[in-house]
C-alpha positions in Angstrom: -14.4 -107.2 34.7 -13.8 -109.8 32.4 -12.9 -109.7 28.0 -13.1 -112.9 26.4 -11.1 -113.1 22.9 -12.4 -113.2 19.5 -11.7 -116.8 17.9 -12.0 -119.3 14.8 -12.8 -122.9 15.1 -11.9 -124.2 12.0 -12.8 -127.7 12.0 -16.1 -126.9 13.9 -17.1 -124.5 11.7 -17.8 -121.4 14.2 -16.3 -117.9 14.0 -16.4 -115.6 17.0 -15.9 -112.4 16.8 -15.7 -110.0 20.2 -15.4 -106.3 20.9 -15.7 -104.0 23.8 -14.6 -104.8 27.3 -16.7 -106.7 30.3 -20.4 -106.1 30.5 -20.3 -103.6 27.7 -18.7 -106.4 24.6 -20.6 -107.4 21.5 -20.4 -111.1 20.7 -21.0 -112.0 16.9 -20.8 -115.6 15.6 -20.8 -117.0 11.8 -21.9 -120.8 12.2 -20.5 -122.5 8.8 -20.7 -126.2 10.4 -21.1 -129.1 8.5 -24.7 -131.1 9.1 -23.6 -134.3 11.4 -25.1 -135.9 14.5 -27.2 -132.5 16.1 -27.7 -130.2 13.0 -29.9 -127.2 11.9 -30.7 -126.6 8.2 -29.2 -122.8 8.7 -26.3 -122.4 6.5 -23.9 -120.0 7.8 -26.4 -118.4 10.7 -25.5 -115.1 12.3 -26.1 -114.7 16.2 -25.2 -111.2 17.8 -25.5 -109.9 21.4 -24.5 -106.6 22.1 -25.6 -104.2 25.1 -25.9 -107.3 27.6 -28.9 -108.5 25.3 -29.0 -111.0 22.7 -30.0 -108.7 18.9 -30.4 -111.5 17.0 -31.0 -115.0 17.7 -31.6 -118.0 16.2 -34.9 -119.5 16.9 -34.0 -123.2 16.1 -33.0 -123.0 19.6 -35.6 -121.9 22.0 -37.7 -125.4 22.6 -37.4 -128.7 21.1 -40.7 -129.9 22.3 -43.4 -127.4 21.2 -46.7 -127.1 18.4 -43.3 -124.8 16.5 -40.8 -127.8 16.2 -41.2 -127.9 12.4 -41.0 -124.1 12.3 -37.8 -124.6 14.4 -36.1 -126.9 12.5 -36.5 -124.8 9.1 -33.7 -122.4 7.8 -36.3 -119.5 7.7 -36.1 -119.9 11.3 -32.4 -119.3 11.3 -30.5 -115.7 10.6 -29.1 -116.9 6.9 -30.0 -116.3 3.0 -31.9 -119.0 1.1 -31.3 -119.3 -2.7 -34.6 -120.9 -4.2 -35.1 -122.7 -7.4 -38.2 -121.7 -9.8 -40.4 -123.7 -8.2 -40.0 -121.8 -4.7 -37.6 -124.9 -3.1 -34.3 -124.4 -1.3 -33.9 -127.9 0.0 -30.4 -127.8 -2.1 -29.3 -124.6 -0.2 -30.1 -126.0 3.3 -27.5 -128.8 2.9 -24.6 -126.3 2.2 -22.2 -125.8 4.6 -19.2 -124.6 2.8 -15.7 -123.4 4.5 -13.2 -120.2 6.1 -12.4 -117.6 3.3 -10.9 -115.9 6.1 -10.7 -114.7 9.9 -9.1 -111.2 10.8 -9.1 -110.2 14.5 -7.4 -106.4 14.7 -8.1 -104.3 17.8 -10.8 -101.9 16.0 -11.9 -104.6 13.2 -13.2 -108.0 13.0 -13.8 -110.0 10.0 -15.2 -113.4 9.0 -16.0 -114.2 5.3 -17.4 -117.9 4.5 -18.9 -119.7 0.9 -20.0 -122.5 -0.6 -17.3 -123.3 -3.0 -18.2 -127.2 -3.9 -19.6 -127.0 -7.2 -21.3 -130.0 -7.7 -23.0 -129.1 -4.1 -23.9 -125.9 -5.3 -25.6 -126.9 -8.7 -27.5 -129.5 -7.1 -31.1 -128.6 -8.0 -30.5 -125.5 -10.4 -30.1 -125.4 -14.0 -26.8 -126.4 -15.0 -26.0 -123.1 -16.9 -26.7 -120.9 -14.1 -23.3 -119.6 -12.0 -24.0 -120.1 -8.0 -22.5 -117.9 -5.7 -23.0 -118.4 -1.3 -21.1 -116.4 0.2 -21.3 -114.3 3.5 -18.7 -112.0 4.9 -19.5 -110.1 9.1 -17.4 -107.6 9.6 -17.4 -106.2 13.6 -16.0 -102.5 13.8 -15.8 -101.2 16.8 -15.9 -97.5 17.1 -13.4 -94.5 17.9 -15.7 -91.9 19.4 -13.9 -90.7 22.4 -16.9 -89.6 24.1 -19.2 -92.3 23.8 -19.2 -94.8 27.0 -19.5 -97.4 25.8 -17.8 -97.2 22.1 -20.1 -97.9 19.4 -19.9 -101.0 17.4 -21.7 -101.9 14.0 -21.6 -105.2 12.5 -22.0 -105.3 8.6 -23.1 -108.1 7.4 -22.9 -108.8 3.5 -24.4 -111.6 2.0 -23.3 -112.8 -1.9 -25.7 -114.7 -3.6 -26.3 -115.8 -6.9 -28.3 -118.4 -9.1 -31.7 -119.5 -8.5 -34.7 -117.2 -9.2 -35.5 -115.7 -5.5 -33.3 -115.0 -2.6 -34.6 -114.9 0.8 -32.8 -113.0 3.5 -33.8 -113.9 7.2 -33.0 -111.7 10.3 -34.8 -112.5 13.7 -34.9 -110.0 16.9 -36.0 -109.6 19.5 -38.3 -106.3 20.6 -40.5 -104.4 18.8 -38.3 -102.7 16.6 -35.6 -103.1 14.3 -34.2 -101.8 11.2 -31.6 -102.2 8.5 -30.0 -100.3 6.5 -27.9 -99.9 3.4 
C-alpha cells in the first residue's frame, strides 16, 4: 500500500489535498493557474476522486478532437462559479486566475482557500460601483468513526461571490446520481 502527501504548488497554481491511506484515499485539487501556453477558461476548477473513482471531473479534458470541442473549452464545462454581467456574459470571469489565501494540511483537515484579489481584473466588464468578490475555499475532513472501514471523508466546498447580476455554479459527475447539500 501506498499514501501520497497532500501538497501546494504555488507558482503553478495547483492545490492537492489527500486523505485516507492506499486504495481507499480521496484526492481533491483546486486549480488557480494562470492562462499561458495550454489553458482552460475554468477559474479555480475542483476535481475529486474518492472510492478509487473519479466524483467529479472536469470535462475540458476528455477529447480534444470531437463535434464537443467548443463545449470543452467553455468554463461551464469545468467544476467552477461564473459571475455574469446583465447581459448574461462572463467573458471577464473566465480570465481570472487569482492567487493562495491559504493551504493547511493537518492529519484530520485539509484546507485550500483561493480569490481574485486584482481589482482592476475584477471590475473589468461590471459597473464600476458594484464590489466583486471570487473567492473559493475546499476544505477535506476526514472522518473519526472508528467503525467505519474505510473512514468517511466530506469535502466542503464554499464558493464566495459577489457583483454581477447572476451567478452560475457548475459541478459535473459522473453516474446517475448525485446530490448536494447545504
Amino acid at each position: 500500500e501506498f499514501t501520497l502527501p497532500s501538497y501546494v504548488l504555488r507558482a503553478n497554481g495547483l492545490g492537492v489535498m489527500r486523505a485516507g491511506e492506499g486504495l481507499d484515499q480521496t484526492f481533491v485539487s483546486v486549480d488557480w493557474s494562470k492562462a499561458t501556453g495550454h489553458s482552460h477558461e475554468g477559474p479555480f476548477n475542483l476535481l475529486v476522486y474518492a472510492a478509487g473513482h473519479e466524483m467529479l471531473f472536469d470535462q475540458g479534458y476528455l477529447n480534444n478532437v470531437t463535434p464537443t470541442q467548443a463545449w470543452m473549452n467553455s468554463a461551464e464545462a469545468h467544476n467552477t462559479a461564473l459571475v455574469r454581467t446583465a447581459g448574461g456574459s462572463a467573458r471577464s470571469c473566465v480570465k481570472w486566475g487569482g492567487g493562495l489565501r491559504f493551504f493547511v494540511d493537518t492529519p484530520t483537515v485539509k484546507a485550500v482557500e483561493v480569490a481574485e484579489e486584482d481589482g482592476a481584473l475584477l471590475g473589468r466588464g461590471l459597473p464600476e460601483d458594484q464590489r466583486v468578490l471570487y473567492q473559493r475555499t475546499v476544505v477535506l475532513v476526514e472522518g473519526d468513526a472508528p467503525t467505519q472501514e474505510p473512514p468517511l471523508t466530506y469535502v466542503v466546498d464554499i464558493f464566495r461571490l459577489q457583483g454581477g447580476t447572476t451567478h452560475d455554479y457548475y459541478i459535473h459527475s459522473l453516474g446517475d446520481a448525485f446530490s448536494l447539500r447545504g
